[in-house]
C-alpha positions in Angstrom: 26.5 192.2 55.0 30.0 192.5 53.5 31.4 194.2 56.5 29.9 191.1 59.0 31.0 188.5 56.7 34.6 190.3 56.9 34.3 190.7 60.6 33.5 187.2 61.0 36.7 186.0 58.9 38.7 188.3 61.4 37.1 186.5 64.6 38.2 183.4 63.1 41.5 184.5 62.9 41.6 186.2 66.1 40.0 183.3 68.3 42.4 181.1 66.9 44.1 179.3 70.0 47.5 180.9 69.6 46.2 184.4 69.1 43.5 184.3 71.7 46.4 183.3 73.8 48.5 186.1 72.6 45.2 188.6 72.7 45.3 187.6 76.9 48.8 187.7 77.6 48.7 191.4 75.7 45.9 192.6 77.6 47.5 190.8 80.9 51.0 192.4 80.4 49.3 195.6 78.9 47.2 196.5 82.3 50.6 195.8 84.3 52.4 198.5 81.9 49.8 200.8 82.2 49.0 200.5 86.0 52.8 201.1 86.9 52.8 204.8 87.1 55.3 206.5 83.7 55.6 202.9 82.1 52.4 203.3 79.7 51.4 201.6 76.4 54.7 203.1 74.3 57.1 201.9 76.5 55.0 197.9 77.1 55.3 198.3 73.0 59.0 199.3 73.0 59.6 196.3 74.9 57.8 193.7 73.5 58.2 194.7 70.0 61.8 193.1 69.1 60.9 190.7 71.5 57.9 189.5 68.8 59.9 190.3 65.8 63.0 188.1 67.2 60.9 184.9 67.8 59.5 185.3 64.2 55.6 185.6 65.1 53.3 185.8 62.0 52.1 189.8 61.5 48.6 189.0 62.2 49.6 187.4 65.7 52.8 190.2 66.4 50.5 193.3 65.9 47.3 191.4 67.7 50.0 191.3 70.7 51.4 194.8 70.7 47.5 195.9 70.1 46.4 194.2 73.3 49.3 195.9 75.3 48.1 199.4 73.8 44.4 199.3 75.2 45.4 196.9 77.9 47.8 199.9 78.9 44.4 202.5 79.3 42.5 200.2 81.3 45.4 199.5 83.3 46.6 203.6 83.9 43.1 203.6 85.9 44.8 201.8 89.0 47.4 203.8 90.1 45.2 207.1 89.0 42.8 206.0 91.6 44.7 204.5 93.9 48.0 206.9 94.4 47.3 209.7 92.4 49.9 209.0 89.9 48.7 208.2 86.2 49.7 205.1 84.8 50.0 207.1 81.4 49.2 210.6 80.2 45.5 209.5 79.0 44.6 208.8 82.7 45.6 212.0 83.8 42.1 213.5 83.9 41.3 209.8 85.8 43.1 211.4 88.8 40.8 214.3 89.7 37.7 212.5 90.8 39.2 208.6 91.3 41.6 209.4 93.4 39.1 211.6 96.1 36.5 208.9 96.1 39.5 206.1 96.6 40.2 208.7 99.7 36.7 207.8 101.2 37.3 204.8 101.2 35.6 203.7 97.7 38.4 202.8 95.7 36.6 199.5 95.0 33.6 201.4 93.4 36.1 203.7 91.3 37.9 200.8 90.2 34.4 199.2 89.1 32.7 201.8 87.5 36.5 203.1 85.4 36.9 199.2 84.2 33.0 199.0 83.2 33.5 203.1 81.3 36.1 202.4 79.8 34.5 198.9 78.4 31.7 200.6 77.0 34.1 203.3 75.4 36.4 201.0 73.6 33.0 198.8 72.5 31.4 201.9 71.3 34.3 203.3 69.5 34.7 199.4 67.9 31.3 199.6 66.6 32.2 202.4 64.8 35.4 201.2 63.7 33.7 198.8 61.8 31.1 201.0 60.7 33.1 203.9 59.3 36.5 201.8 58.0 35.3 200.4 54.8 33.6 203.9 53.9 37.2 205.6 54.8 39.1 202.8 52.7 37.1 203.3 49.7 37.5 207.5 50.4 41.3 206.5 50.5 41.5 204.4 47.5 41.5 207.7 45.6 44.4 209.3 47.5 47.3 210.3 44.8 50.7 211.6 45.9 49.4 214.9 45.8 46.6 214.5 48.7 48.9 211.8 50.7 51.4 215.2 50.7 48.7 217.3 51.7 47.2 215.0 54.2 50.9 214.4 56.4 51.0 218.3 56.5 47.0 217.8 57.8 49.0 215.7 60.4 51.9 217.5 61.6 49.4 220.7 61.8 47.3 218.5 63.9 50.0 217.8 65.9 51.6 221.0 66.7 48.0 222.4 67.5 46.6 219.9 69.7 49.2 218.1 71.2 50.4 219.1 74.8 50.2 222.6 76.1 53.9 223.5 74.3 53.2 224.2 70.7 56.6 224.9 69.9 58.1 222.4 71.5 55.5 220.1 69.9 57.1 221.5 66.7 60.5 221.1 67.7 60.2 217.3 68.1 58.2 216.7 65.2 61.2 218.3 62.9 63.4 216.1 65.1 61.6 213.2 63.8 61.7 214.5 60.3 65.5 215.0 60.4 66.1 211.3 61.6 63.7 210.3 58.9 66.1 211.7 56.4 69.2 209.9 57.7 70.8 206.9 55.4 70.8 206.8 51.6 68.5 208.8 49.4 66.1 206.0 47.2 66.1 208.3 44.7 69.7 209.4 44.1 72.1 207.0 46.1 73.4 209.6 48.0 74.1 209.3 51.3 72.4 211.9 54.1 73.9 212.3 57.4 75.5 209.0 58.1 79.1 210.8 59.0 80.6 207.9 57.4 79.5 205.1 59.9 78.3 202.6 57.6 75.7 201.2 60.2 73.7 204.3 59.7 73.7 203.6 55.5 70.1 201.9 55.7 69.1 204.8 58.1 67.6 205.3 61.8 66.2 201.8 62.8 63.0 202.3 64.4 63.5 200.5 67.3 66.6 201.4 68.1 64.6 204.9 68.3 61.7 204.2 70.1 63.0 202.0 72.9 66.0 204.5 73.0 63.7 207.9 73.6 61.3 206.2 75.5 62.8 203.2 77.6 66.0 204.8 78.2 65.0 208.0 78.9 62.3 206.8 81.4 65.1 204.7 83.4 67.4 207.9 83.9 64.4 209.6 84.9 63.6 206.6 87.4 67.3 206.2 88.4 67.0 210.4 88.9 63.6 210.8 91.4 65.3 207.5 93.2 61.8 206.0 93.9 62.1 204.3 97.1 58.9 202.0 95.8 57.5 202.2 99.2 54.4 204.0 98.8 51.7 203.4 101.6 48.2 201.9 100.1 44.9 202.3 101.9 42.8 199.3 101.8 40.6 199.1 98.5 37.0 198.6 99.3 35.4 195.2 97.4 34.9 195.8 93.7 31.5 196.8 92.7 29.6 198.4 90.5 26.5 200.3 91.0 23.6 200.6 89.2 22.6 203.9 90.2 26.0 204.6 89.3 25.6 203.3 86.1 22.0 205.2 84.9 24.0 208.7 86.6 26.9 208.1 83.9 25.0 206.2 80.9 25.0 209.2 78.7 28.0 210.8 79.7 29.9 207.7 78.3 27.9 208.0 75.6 29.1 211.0 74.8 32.6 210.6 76.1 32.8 207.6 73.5 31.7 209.5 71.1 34.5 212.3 71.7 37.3 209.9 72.0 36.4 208.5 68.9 36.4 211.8 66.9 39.4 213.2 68.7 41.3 209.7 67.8 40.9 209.5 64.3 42.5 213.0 64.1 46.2 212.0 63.2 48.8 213.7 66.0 46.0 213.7 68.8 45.5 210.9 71.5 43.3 209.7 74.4 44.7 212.4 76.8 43.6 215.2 74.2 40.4 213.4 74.6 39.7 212.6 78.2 40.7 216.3 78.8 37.9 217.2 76.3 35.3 214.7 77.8 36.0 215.8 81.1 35.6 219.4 80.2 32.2 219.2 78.3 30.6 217.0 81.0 31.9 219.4 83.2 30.0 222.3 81.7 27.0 220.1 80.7 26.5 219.9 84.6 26.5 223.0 85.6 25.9 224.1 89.2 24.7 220.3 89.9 28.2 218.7 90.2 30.9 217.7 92.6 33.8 217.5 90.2 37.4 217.7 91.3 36.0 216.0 94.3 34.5 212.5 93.7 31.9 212.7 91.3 31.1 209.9 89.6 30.9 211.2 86.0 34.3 213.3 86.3 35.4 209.7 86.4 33.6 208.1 83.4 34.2 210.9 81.0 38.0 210.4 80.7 38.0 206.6 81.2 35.3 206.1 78.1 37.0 208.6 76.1 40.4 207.4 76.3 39.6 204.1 75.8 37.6 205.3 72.8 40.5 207.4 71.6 42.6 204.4 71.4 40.2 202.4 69.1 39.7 205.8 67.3 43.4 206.1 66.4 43.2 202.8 64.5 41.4 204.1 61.9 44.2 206.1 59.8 46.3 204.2 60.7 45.1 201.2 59.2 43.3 203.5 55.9 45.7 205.8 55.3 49.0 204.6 57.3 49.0 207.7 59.4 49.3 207.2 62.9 46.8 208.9 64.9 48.7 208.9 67.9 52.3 208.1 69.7 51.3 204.7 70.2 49.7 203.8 67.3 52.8 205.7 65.4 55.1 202.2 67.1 52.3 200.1 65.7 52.4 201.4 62.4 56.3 201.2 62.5 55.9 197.5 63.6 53.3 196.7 60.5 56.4 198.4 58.3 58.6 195.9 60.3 56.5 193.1 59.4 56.7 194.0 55.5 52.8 195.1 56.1 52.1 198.5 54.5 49.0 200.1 56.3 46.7 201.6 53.7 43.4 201.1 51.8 44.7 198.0 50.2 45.5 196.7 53.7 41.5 195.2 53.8 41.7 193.7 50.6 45.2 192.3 50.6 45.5 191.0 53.8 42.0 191.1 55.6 43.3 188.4 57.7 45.4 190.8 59.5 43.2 194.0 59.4 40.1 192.3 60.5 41.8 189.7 62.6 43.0 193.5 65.0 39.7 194.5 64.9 38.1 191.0 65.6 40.8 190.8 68.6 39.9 194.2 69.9 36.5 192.7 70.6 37.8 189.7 72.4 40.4 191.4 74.4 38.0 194.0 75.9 35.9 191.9 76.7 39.0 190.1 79.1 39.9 193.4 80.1 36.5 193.3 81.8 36.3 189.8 83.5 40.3 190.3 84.2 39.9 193.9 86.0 37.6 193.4 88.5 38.8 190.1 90.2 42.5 190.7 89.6 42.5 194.4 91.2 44.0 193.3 94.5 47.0 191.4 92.5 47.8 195.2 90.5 47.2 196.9 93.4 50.3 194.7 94.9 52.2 195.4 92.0 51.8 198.7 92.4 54.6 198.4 95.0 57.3 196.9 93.4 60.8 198.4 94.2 62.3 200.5 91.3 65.7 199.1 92.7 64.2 195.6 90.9 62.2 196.6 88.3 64.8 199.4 86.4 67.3 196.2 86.0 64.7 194.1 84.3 63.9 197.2 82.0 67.4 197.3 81.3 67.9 193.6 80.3 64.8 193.6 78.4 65.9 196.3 76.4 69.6 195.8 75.3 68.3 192.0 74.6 65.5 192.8 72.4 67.9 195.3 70.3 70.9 193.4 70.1 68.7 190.4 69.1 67.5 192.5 65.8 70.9 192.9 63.6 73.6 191.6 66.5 75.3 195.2 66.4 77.1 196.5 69.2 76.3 199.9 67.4 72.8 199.9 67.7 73.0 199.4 71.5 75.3 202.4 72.0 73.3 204.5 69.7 70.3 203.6 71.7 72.0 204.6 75.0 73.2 208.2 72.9 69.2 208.3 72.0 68.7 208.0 75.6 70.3 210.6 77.2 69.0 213.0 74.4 65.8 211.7 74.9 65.9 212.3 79.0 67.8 215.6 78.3 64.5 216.4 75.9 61.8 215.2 78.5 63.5 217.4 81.0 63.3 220.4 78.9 59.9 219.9 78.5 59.6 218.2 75.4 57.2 215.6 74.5 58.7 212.4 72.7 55.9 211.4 70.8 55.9 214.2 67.8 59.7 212.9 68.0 58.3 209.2 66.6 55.5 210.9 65.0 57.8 213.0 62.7 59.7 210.1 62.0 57.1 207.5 60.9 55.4 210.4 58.9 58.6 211.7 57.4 59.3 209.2 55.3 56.0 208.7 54.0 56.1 212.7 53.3 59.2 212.4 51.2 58.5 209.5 49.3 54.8 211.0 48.4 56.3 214.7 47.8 59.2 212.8 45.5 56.4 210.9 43.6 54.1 213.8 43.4 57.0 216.1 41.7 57.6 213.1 39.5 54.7 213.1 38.2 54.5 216.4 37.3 57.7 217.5 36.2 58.9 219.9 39.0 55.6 221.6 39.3 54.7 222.3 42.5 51.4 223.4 41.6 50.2 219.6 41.2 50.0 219.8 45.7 46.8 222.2 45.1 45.1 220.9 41.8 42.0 219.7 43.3 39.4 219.9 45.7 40.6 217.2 48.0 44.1 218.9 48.4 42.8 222.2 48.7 40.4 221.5 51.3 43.4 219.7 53.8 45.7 222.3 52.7 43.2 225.2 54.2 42.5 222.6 57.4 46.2 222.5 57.9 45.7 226.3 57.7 42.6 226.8 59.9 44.2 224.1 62.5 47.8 226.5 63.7 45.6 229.7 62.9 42.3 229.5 65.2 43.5 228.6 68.0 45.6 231.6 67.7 43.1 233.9 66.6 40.7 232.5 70.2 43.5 233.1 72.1 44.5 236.9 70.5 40.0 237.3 71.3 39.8 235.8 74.7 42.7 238.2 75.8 41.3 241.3 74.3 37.5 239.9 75.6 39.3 239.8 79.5 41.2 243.4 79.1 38.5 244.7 78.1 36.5 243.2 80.8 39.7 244.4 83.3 39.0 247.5 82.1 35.6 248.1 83.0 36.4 247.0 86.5 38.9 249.4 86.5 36.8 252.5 85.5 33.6 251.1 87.9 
């Protein structure tokens, strides 16, 4: 009864007539982000974020915004998925290899359906149990020292460089990246000043923003300004929206599952909702055996990644808002704009300010349901948007971008630092490297060193106090058991198929 009588305080902030308004305008501008293929939810969030923060938005109603973008932005990476074959973000990936074959026969309408109504159920599953499983986290949280908050960002980065991408050491790479820039200003503990080279804009460190929208906006207009999109891609007619209920009985539990996948694979910190669809995908995949048509239209190869990466997305809410770890890029901007905000995510987040914990959640509810009424009318309107010229949209990128950073401090610096994170950042994508351990490593870096400072405190020097107890042993060997069994499967299923090769060989 507590946790209803909470959840009802948090629809009464949520349906509140400015933030229901900014709930729509999120989910609205989100979908558009999302369908316009390489945008995605980090860069919608990289844009709009200064944008809140400059017009001095209360916290509850900035990260209710930026929220709505972030699972707008999955719903929305559906479209062009389906439509063109291009993902809208990396999550919808997995979208492409049955949506885009049935929009090919001439059922783009009922792929468009069924995705919107999938990913619905996903993200309303995966809020259930948000709600369910939050206050039992936050209480497990509550008795997190220094010691296990240490133990549990290592948990993280592990995570990370095990399950993120199909690069582990690049994964790696970025993450210490992240960690360097984390370590960049003057040391709270000492007063001495780390890596600023003496420019005293750099004294109070990296600004996030200047980082994210650097990295990720930046970087994705040289790669746009570099392919040269001629924006005139040719669109087949979409069929009327509908969904099917024969449809609907084929995929009920395959979203059920798929929900419950995302959900899991979100909550793990460093993981996301393409990590998940790509695990949905696969174990419907296998769960059908001989009786399927995937890769070539089949209706479940399509629900299994839309439910899960809408449930990922809700999933990844969880640590962030009980233990301020992100579990994914996205959420990693969110948790930097909470910081922003003078919100610290936590345990005490629920019973300090429930307004603005409970008032996301509450808002989650009411913007998927939007999602749902706004996809299926309004697909011929992102289907047109779809064709928007690069020639006009990389200009109004641009503008947005230098605006919302020079707005923040008024510092020519930070917009030439942003353009000198830019080109590394486009220099790093075309090298192959993934920019989300990049803000992953720096939200978690400083959280690292200020718990590993406190921790030593605490005990004199001894290092001993990171493995006193059960709790820190047992992420310690997790960290462990994450970078060494994948390994270890790998090092098997090569001997398994030379040994196979082999006896080929000698028949």
């Amino acid at each position: 009864m507590d946790v209803l009588s909470t959840l009802a305080g948090g629809f009464a902030v949520a349906l509140t007539p400015m933030n229901l308004a900014l709930v729509l305008a999120g989910c609205f501008f989100g979908t558009l982000m999302g369908a316009l293929p390489g945008i995605g939810p980090i860069n919608g969030i990289a844009i709009l974020l200064p944008l809140a923060y400059s017009i001095g938005l209360e916290p509850a109603s900035a990260i209710i915004l930026l929220a709505g973008v972030y699972y707008g932005a999955e719903y929305g990476g559906r479209i062009s998925s389906i439509l063109l074959n291009v993902p809208g973000d990396a999550g919808a990936i997995m979208t492409t290899l049955d949506g885009y074959p049935m929009a090919k026969r001439g059922e783009g309408g009922r792929a468009l359906a069924l995705s919107a109504v999938s990913s619905f159920a996903g993200s309303m599953g995966a809020l259930v149990l948000l709600v369910i499983f939050t206050p039992l986290l936050t209480r497990l949280a509550v008795t997190f020292g220094p010691a296990e908050f240490v133990a549990l960002m290592v948990f993280a980065l592990c995570c990370l460089a095990s399950m993120v991408g199909s690069r582990p050491v690049k994964t790696v790479i970025g993450a210490i990246i992240g960690l360097a820039l984390a370590t960049v200003g003057v040391d709270s503990g000492t007063g001495v000043l780390r890596f600023t080279f003496g420019l005293t804009s750099l004294f109070d460190g990296v600004d996030f923003l200047v980082v994210v929208i650097g990295m990720f906006a930046i970087s994705e207009i040289l790669l746009l300004v570099e392919h040269h999109y001629s924006g005139n891609m040719k669109m087949d007619k979409v069929s009327k929206s509908f969904v099917n209920a024969a449809d609907l009985v084929k995929v009920r539990w395959t979203v059920l599952r798929s929900t419950l996948i995302g959900f899991v694979i979100g909550v793990l910190p460093g993981t996301g909702a393409s990590v998940a669809s790509a695990v949905a995908y696969g174990t419907e995949k296998r769960m059908a055996g001989e009786d399927n048509d995937f890769g070539n239209g089949d209706v479940r190869g399509l629900a299994a990644p839309e439910a899960a990466n809408n449930s990922a997305a809700v999933g990844s809410m969880v640590p962030m808002l009980t233990l301020g770890i992100p579990g994914s890029g996205t959420t990693a901007i969110l948790l930097g704009a909470l910081l922003l905000f003078d919100v610290t995510p936590g345990p005490l987040l629920f019973s300090q300010k429930p307004d603005i914990a409970w008032g996301l959640i509450a808002s989650m509810f009411v913007g998927n349901i939007a999602l749902l009424v706004m996809n299926l009318p309004l697909v011929g309107i992102f289907v047109r948007m779809l064709s928007v010229r690069q020639a006009y949209l990389v200009p109004v990128i641009v503008m947005l971008t230098f605006v919302g950073i020079y707005s923040i401090h008024g510092a020519s610096f930070d917009l030439f630092f942003m353009i000198l994170l830019g080109v590394f950042g486009f220099l790093l994508r075309k090298l192959g490297f993934s920019l989300a351990p990049v803000i992953l490593g720096l939200v978690l870096g400083e959280v690292l060193e200020d718990n590993l400072r406190r921790a030593l405190s605490i005990s004199a020097g001894d290092w001993g106090i990171l493995f006193n107890n059960g709790v820190t042993l047992g992420l310690w060997l997790m960290s462990l058991a994450v970078l060494v069994l994948p390994w270890l499967m790998g090092r098997r299923r090569r001997r398994l198929a030379g040994l196979k090769a082999g006896e080929v060989a000698q028949g």
